[in-house]
N, C-alpha and C positions, 0 to 999 in steps of 0.2 A: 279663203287662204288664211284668213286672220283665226278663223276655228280652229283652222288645221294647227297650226301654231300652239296656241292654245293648248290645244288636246295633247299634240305630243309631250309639251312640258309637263300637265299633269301628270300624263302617262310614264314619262321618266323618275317624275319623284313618287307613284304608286308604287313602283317595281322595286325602288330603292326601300320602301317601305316593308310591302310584302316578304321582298328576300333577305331583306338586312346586307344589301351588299354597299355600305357605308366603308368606306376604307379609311375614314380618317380618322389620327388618332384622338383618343378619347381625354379630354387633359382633368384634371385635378389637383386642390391644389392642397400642398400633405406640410404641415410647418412651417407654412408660407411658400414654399417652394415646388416648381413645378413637378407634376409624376404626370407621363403620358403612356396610354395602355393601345398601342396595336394589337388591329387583326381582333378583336374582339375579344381579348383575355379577359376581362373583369368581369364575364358571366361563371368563372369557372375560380379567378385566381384572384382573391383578396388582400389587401396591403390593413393590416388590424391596428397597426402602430409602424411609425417611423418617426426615429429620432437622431437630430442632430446634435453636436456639440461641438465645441470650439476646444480643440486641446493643447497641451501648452506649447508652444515654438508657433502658433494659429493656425493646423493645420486642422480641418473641419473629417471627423467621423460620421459616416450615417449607419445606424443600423434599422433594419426595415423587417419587419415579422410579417410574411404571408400565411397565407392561409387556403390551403387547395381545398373547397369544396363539394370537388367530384369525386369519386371512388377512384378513379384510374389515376396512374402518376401523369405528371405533368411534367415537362421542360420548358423553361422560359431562358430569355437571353435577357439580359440585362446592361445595360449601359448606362454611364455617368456623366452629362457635361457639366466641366466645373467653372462656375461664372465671377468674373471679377464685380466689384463695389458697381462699374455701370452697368454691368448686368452683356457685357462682353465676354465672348469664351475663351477661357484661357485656355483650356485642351479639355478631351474626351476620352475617355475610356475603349477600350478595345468592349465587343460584345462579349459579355460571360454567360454560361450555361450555370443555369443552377436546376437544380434538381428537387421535387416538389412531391413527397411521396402519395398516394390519396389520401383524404381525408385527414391531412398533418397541417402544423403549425412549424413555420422552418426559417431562421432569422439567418436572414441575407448581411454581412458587415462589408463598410470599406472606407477608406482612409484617402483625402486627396494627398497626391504629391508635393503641391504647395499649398501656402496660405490661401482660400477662397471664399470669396461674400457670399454665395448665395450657387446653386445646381438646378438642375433638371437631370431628376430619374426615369429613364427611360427602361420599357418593359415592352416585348414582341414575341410572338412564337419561333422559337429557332429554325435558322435559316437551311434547309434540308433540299436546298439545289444541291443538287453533284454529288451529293451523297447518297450511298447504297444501304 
């Protein structure tokens, strides 16, 4: 019984090895600040440079230069949460599509609505339920 145990646990994490069906997001950390890559985008979709800045009224600007690697276009969504001084959320962003042509370099910009300390950039393959 104790084998059997055993066995199947290896055999859970061999599968997840062989297949790559790892579904968690991949985190990294870009200016001090979190970027998390779902679904396995970061074999295809590069972040080359992200920068923030504090502009003036304290409203914090990111712009982020990808970089699609593949020949074929890409679409990613994109998402912002913007974090107060404890590292609480003050609000999120709606998902955006951006659009990634092959083999380009394409600088994503955005601007929070209020003053915030610190974000997490969030990046996922768009979401193509319901859609035809």
């Amino acid at each position: 019984m104790k084998y059997g145990v055993v066995f199947a646990v290896l055999m859970s994490f061999s599968l997840q090895f062989i297949c790559g069906c790892d579904d968690s997001p991949k985190e990294m950390l870009v200016d001090g600040n979190m970027v998390l890559f779902f679904d396995g985008l970061q074999k295809d979709v590069k972040i080359i440079r992200q920068i923030s800045e504090i502009l003036p009224g304290g409203l914090t600007r990111i712009r982020t230069q990808f970089k699609n690697t593949d020949d074929d276009t890409k679409w990613i969504d994109i998402q912002v949460v913007w974090r107060d001084a404890d590292g609480m959320e003050l609000y999120k962003t709606s998902w955006q599509s951006f659009h990634l042509p092959g083999r380009s370099v394409e600088q994503y910009d955005i601007t929070s609505l209020k003053p915030a300390a610190s974000y997490e950039f969030r990046i996922r393959k768009p979401d193509t339920k319901g859609k035809k």
